[in-house]
LOROMI-943011 format. One record per residue: chain; x, y, z of N, C-alpha, C in turn; residue in three letters. Coordinates in pm, whole numbers, m for minus. Example, Ala and Ser with C-alpha at 12.3 -4.5 7.8 and 13.67 -1.06 7.14 Angstrom:
  chain    n.xx    n.yy    n.zz   ca.xx   ca.yy   ca.zz    c.xx    c.yy    c.zz  resn
      A    1319    m569     780    1230    m450     780    1320    m330     780   ALA
      A    1285    m225     708    1367    m106     714    1290       3     787   SER
***
This chain:
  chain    n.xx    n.yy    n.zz   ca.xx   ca.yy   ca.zz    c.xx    c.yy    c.zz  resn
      A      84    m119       0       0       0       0      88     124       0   UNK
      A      56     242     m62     114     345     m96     111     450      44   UNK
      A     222     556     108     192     572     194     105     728     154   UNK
      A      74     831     261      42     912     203       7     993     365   UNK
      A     m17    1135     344     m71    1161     427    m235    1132     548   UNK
      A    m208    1115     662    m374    1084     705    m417    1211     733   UNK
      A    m485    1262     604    m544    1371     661    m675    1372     530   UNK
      A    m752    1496     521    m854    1449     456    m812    1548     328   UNK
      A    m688    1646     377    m694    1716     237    m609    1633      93   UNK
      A    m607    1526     104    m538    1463       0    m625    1340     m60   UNK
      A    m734    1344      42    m836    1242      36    m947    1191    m123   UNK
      A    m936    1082    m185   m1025    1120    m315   m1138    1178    m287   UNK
      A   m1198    1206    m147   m1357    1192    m150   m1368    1370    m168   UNK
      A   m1511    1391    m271   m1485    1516    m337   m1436    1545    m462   UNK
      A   m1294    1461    m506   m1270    1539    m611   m1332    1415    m706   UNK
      A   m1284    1476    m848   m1307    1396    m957   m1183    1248    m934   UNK
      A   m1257    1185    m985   m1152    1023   m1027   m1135     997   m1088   UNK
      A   m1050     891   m1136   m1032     759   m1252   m1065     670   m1195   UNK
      A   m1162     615   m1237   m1188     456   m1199   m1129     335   m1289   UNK
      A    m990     299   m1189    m954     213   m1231    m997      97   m1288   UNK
      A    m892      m6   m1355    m932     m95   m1429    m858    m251   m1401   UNK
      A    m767    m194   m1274    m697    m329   m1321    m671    m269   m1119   UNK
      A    m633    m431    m995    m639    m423    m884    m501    m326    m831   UNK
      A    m553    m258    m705    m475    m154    m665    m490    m118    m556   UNK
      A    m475    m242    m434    m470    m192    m310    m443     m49    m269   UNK
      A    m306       4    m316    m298     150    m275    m395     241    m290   UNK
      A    m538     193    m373    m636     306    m368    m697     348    m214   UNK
      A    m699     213    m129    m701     308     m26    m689     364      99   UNK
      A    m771     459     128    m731     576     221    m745     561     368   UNK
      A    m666     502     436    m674     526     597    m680     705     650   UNK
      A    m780     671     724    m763     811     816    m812     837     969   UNK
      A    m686     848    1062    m681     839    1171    m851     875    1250   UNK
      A    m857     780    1340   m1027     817    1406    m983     917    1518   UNK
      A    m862     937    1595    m808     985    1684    m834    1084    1697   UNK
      A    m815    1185    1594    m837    1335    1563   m1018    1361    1597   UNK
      A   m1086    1290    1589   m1268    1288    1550   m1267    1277    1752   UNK
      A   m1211    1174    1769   m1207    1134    1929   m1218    1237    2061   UNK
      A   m1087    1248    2028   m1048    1362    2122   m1130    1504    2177   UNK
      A   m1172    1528    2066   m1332    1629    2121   m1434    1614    2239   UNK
      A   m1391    1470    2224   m1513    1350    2285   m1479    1343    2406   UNK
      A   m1356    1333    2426   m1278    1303    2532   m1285    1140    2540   UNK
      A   m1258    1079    2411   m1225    1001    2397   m1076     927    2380   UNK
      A    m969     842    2493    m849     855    2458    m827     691    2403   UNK
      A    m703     693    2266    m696     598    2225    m677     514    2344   UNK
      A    m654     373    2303    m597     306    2390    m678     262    2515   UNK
      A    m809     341    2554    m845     332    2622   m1060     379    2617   UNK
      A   m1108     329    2523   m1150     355    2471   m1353     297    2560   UNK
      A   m1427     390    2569   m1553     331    2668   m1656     267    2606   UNK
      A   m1598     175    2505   m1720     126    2418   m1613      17    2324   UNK
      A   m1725     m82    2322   m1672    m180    2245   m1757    m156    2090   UNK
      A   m1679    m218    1977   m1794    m204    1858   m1748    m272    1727   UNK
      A   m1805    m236    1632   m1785    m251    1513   m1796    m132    1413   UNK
      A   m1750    m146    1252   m1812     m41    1160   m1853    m142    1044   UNK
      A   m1997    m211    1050   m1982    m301     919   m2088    m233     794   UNK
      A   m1995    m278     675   m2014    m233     575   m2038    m290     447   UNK
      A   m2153    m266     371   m2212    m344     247   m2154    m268     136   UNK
      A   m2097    m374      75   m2101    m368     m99   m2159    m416    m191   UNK
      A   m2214    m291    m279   m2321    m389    m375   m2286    m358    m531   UNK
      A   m2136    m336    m518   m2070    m310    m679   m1952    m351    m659   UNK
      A   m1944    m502    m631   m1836    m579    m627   m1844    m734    m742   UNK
      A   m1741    m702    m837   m1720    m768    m920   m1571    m802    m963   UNK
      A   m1563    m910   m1050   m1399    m935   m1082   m1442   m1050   m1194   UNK
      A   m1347   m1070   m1215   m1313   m1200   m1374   m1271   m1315   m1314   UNK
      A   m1334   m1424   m1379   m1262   m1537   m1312   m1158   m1591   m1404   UNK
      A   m1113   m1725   m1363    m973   m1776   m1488   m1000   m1733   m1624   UNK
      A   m1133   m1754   m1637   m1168   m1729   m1816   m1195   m1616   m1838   UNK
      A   m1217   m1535   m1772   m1261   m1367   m1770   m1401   m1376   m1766   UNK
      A   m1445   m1463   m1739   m1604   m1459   m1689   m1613   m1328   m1633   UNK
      A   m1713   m1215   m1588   m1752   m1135   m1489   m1826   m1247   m1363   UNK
      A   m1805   m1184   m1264   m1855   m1253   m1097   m1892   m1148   m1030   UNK
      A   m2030   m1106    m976   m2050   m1010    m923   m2091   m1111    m787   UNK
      A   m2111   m1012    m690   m2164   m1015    m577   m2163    m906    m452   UNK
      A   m2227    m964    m363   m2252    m839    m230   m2133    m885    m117   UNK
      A   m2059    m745     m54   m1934    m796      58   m1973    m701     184   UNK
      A   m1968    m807     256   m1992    m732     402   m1843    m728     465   UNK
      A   m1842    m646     551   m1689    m623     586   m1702    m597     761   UNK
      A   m1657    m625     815   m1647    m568     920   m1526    m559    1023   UNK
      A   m1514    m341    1061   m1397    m349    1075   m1373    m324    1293   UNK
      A   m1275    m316    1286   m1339    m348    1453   m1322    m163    1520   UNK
      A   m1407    m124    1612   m1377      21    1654   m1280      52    1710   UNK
      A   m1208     m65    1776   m1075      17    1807    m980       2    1705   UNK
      A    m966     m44    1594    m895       3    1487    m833     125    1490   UNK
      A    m709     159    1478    m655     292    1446    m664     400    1341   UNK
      A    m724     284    1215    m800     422    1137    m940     345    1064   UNK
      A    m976     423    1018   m1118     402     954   m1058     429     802   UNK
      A   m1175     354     738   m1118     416     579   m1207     496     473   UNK
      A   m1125     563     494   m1240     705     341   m1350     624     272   UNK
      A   m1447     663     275   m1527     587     168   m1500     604      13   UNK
      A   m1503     689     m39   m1434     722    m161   m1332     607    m243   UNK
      A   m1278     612    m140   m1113     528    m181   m1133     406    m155   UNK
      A   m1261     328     m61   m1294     209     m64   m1360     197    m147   UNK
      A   m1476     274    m210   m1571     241    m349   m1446     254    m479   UNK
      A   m1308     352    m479   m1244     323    m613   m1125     187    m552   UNK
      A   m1109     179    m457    m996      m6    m431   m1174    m101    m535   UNK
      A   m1262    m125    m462   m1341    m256    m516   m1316    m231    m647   UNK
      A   m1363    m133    m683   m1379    m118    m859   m1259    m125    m895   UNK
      A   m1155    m159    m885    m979    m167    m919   m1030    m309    m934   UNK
      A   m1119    m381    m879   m1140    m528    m924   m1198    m584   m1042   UNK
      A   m1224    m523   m1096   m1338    m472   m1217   m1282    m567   m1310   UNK
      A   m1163    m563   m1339   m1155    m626   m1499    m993    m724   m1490   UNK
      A    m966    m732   m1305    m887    m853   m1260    m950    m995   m1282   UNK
      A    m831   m1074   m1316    m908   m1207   m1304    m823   m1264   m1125   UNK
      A    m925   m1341   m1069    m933   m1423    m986    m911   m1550    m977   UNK
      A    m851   m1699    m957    m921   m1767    m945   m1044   m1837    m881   UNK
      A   m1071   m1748    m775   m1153   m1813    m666   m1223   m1716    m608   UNK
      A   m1307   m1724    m530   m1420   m1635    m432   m1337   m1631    m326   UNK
      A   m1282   m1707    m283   m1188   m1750    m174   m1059   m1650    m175   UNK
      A   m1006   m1628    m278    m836   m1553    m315    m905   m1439    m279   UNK
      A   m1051   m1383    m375   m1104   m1241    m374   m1106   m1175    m213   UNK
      A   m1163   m1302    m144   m1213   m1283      m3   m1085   m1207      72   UNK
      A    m984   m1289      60    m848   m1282     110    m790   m1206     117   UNK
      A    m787   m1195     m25    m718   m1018     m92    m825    m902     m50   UNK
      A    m968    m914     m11   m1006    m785      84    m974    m788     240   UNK
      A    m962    m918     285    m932    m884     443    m821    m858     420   UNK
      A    m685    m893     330    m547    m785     384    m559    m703     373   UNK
      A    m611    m664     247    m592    m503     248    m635    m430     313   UNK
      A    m751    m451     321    m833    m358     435    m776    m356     567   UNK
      A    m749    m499     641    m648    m499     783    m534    m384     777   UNK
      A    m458    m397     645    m368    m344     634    m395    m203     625   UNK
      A    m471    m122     598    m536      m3     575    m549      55     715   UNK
      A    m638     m28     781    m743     m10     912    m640      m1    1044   UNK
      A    m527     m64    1003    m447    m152    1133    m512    m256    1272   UNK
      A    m621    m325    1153    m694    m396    1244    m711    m503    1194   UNK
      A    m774    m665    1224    m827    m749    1146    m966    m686    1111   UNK
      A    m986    m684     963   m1084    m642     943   m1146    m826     817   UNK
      A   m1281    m840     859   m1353    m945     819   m1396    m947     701   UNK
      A   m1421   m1052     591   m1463    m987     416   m1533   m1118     417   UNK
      A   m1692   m1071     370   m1746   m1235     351   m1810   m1178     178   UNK
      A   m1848   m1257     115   m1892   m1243     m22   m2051   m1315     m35   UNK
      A   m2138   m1253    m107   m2284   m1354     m61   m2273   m1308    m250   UNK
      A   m2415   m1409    m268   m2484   m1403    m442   m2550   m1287    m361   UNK
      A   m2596   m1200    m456   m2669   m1131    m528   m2821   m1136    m440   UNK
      A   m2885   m1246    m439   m3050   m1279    m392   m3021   m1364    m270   UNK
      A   m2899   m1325    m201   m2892   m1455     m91   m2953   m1384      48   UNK
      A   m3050   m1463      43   m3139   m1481     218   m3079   m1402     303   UNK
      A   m2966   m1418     324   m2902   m1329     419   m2912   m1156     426   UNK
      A   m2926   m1132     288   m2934    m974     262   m3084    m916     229   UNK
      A   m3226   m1051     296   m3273    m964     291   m3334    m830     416   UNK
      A   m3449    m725     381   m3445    m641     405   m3530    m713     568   UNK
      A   m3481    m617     696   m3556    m663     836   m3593    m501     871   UNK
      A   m3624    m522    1029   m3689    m464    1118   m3600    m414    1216   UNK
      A   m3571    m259    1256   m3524    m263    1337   m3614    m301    1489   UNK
      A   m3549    m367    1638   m3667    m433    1739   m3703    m295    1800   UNK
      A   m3773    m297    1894   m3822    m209    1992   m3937     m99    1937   UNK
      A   m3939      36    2009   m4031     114    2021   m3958     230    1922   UNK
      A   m4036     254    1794   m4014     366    1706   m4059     492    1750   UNK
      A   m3975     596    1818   m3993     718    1836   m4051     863    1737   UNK
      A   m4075     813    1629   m4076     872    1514   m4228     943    1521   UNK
      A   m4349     880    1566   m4473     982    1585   m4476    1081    1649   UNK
      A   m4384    1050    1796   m4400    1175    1886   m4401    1333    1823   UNK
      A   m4535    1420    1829   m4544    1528    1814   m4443    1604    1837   UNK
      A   m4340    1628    1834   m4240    1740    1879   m4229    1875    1870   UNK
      A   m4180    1961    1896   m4142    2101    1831   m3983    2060    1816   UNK
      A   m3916    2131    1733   m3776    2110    1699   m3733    2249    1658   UNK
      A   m3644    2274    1724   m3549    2452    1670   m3401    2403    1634   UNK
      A   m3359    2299    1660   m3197    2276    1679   m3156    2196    1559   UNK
      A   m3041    2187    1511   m3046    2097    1399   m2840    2064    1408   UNK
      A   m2810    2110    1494   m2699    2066    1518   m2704    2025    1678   UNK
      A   m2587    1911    1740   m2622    1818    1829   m2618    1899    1983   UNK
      A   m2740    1871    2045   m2775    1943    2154   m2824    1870    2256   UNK
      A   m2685    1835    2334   m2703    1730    2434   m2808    1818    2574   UNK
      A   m2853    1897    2567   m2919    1918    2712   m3040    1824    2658   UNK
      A   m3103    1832    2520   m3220    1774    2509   m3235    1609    2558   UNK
      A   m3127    1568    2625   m3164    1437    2701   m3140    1439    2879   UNK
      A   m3297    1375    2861   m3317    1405    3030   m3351    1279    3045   UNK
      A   m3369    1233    3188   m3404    1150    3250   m3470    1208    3385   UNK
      A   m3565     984    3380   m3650    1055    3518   m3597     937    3667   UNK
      A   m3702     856    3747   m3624     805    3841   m3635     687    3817   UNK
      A   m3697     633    3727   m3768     469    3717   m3658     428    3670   UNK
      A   m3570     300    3677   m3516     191    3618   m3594      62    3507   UNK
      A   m3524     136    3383   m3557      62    3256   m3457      m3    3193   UNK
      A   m3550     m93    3126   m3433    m176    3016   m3561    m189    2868   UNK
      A   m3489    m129    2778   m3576     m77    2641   m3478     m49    2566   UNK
      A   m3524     m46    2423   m3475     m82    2313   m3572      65    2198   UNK
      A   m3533     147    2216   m3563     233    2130   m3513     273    1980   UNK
      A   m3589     360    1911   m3544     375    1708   m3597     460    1674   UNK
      A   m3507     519    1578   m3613     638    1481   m3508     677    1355   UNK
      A   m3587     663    1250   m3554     678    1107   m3527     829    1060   UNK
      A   m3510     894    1211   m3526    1007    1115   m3383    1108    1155   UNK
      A   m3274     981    1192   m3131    1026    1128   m3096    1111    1053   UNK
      A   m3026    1219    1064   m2961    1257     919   m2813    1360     967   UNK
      A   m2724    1335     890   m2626    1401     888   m2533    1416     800   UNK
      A   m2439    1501     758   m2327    1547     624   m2242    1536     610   UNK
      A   m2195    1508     504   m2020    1428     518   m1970    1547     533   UNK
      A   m1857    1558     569   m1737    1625     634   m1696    1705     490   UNK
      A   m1662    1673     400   m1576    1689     295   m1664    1742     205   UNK
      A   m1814    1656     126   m1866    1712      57   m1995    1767      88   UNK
      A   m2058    1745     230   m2159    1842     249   m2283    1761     209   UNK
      A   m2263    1643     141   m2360    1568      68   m2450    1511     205   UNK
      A   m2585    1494     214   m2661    1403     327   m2646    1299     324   UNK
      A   m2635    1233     452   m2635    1121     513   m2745    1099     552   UNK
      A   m2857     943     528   m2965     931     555   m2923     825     652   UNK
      A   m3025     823     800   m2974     648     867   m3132     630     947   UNK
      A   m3095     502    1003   m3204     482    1108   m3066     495    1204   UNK
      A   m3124     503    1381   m3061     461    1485   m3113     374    1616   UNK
      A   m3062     300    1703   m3148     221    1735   m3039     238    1890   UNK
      A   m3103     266    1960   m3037     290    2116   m3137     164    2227   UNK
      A   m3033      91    2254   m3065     m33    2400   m3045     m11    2497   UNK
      A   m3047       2    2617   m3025      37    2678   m3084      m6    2822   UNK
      A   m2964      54    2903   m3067     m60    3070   m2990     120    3183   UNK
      A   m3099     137    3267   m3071     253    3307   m3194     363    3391   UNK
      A   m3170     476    3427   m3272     544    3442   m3371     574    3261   UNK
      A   m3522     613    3295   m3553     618    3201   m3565     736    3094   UNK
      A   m3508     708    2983   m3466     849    2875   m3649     872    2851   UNK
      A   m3639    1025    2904   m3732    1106    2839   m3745    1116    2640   UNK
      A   m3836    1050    2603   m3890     982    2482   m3852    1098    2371   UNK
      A   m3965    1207    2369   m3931    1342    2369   m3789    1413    2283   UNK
      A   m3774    1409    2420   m3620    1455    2426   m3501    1417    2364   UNK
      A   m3543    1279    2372   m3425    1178    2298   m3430    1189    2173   UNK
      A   m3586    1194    2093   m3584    1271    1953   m3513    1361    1942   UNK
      A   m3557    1493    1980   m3523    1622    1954   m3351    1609    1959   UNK
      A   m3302    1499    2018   m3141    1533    2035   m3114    1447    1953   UNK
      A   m3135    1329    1887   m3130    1261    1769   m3158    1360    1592   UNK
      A   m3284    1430    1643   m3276    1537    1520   m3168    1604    1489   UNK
      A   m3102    1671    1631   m3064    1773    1619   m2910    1757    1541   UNK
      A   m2887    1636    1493   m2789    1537    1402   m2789    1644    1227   UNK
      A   m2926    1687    1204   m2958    1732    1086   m2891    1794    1011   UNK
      A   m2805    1897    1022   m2683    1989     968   m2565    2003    1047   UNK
      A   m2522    1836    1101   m2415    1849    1195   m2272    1733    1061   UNK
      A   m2205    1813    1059   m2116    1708     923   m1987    1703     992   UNK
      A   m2027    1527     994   m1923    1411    1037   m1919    1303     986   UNK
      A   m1812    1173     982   m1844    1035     936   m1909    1008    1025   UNK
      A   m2011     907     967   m2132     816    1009   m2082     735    1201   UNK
      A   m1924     652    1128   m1841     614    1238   m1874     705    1378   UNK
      A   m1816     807    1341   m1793     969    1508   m1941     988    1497   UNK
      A   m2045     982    1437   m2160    1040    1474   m2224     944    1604   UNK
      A   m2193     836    1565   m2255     754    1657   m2195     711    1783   UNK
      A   m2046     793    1759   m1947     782    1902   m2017     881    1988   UNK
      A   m2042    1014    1924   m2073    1134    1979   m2228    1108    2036   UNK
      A   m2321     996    1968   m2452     993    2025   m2411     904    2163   UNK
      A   m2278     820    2201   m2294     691    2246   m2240     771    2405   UNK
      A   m2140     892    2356   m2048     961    2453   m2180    1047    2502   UNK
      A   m2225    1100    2448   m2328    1213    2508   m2479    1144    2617   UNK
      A   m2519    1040    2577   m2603     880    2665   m2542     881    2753   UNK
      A   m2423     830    2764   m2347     817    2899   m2301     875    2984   UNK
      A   m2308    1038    2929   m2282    1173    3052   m2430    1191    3098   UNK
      A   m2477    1192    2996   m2639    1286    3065   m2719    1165    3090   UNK
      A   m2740    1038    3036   m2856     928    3082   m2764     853    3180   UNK
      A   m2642     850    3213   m2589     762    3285   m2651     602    3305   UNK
      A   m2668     534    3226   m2713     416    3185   m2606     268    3234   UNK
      A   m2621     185    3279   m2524     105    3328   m2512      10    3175   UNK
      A   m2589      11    3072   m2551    m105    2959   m2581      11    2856   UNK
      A   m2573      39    2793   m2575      71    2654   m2532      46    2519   UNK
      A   m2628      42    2419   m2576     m17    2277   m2628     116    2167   UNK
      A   m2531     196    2113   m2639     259    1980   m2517     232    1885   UNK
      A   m2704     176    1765   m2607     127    1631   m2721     177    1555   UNK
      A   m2612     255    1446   m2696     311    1311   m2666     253    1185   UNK
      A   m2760     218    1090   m2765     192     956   m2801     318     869   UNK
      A   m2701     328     833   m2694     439     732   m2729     380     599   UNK
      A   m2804     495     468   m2895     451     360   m2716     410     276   UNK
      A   m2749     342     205   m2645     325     114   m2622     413     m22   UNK
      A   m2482     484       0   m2449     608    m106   m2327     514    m198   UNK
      A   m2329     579    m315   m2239     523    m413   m2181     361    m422   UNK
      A   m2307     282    m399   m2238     155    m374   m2250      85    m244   UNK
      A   m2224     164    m120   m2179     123      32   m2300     193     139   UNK
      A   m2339     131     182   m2395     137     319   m2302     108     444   UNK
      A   m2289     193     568   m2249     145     679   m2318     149     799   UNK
      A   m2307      80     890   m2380      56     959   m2262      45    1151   UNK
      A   m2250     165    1196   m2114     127    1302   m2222     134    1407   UNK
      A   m2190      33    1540   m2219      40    1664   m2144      26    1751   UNK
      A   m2137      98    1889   m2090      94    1997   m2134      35    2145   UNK
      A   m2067     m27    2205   m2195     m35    2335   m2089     m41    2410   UNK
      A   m2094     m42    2559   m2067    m125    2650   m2044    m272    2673   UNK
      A   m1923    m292    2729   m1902    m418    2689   m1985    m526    2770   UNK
      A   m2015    m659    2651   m2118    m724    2705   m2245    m734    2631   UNK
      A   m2283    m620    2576   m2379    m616    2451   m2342    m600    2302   UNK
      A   m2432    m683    2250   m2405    m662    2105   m2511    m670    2076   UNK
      A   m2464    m639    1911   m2694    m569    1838   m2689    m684    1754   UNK
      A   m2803    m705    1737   m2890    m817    1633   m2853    m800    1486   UNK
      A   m2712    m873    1486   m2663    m859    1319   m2662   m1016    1280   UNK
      A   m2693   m1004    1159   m2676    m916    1063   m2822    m893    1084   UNK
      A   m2851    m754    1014   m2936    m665    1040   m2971    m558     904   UNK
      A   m3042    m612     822   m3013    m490     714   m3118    m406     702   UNK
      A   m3167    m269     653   m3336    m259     667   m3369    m255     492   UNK
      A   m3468    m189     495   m3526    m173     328   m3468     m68     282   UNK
      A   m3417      54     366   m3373     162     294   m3224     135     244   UNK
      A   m3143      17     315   m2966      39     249   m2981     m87     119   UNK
***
């Protein structure tokens, strides 16, 4: 892999490309999560949440011995304490570098995405390959209670942690609401998601927990830090003894991601896909 700066001003995402034609690990782009962290008061190394960032591909193809074309769907998953995350950009132009490689196997293909990507991420990162119509990808439900009717008033549209309160009762609930949204960093473009918060704790004012989930609307970050920043901000103001929030983001250029965090001890109901990625 090619080295390069980790920063975002050298980053493909934004500019124009070439979409390669022939395989090229060096397409892509690690970029430190550290820098996103630290705001958070999040320190490497030491980190208050266990997780994942997993991620669908649905423009993954290559040649086999004969130059057949082989398409299929790749789920990936990379782990959150990984030291960097990778540009999306530069992961949608690495797959398409597969485009007009021959392979022999589903197996080599598989292989050749978990190094690279490990190697990218500085993590083991996971690569499975499904057909096209396989059972596994189809569309579900996120569980629990959809927050999404509550009447609200809303003024805020960037993230405004007073709007989560609590009262004295001890709960364990599983809350959601589709009505995610936030902007990439670089191009300003929207991010559509659901989010889905578990949780065991005093009980989050319903309300409230919208209005501070809205308030996501014109706040531009990766998908990854958005959901650190929902997971860090739960745990100052709801003080919750278990917590899990994991978002599925709509799928842009190819890729859907989907990162969650919790407390260690919980994990979310994956695989998990909905109708919108």
């Amino acid at each position: 892999m090619s080295h390069r700066p980790d920063t975002l001003e050298h980053a493909p995402l934004g500019r124009d490309a070439v979409y390669p034609e022939q395989y090229d690990a060096g397409l892509l782009y690690p970029i430190p999560r550290a820098a996103n962290r630290a705001p958070l008061g999040i320190e490497e190394g030491a980190l208050p949440f266990v997780g994942e960032d997993e991620w669908h591909a649905f423009e993954v193809s290559w040649l086999n011995e004969r130059g057949k074309p082989i398409v299929a769907v790749a789920r990936f998953r990379l782990p959150a304490d990984s030291p960097h995350l990778i540009e999306s950009k530069s992961w949608k132009l690495y797959l398409n570098s597969f485009n007009q490689t021959r392979f022999y196997s589903r197996e080599e293909v598989m292989q050749t995405l978990a190094n690279d990507l490990s190697g990218a991420a500085g993590a083991a990162v996971s690569a499975e390959l499904f057909d096209v119509d396989a059972a596994e990808l189809a569309p579900q439900r996120l569980p629990g209670d959809c927050l999404d009717d509550l009447d609200i008033l809303v003024s805020d549209y960037t993230p405004t942690s007073g709007h989560i309160a609590i009262g004295e009762e001890i709960v364990e609930e599983t809350l959601y609401s589709h009505l995610l949204k936030s902007n990439c960093p670089v191009t300003g473009q929207p991010d559509w998601g659901s989010v889905m918060i578990r949780y065991k704790g005093p009980k989050i004012d319903r309300e409230g927990l919208l209005r501070y989930l809205v308030s996501y609307r014109q706040h531009q970050d990766f998908h990854e830090h958005c959901v650190e920043h929902i997971f860090t901000d739960l745990m100052a103001h709801a003080k919750p003894t278990q917590l899990l929030v994991l978002a599925r983001y709509v799928r842009r250029g190819g890729l859907d991601i989907s990162p969650w965090r919790a407390t260690p001890g919980l994990t979310p109901p994956t695989p998990l896909r909905l109708a919108r990625q």
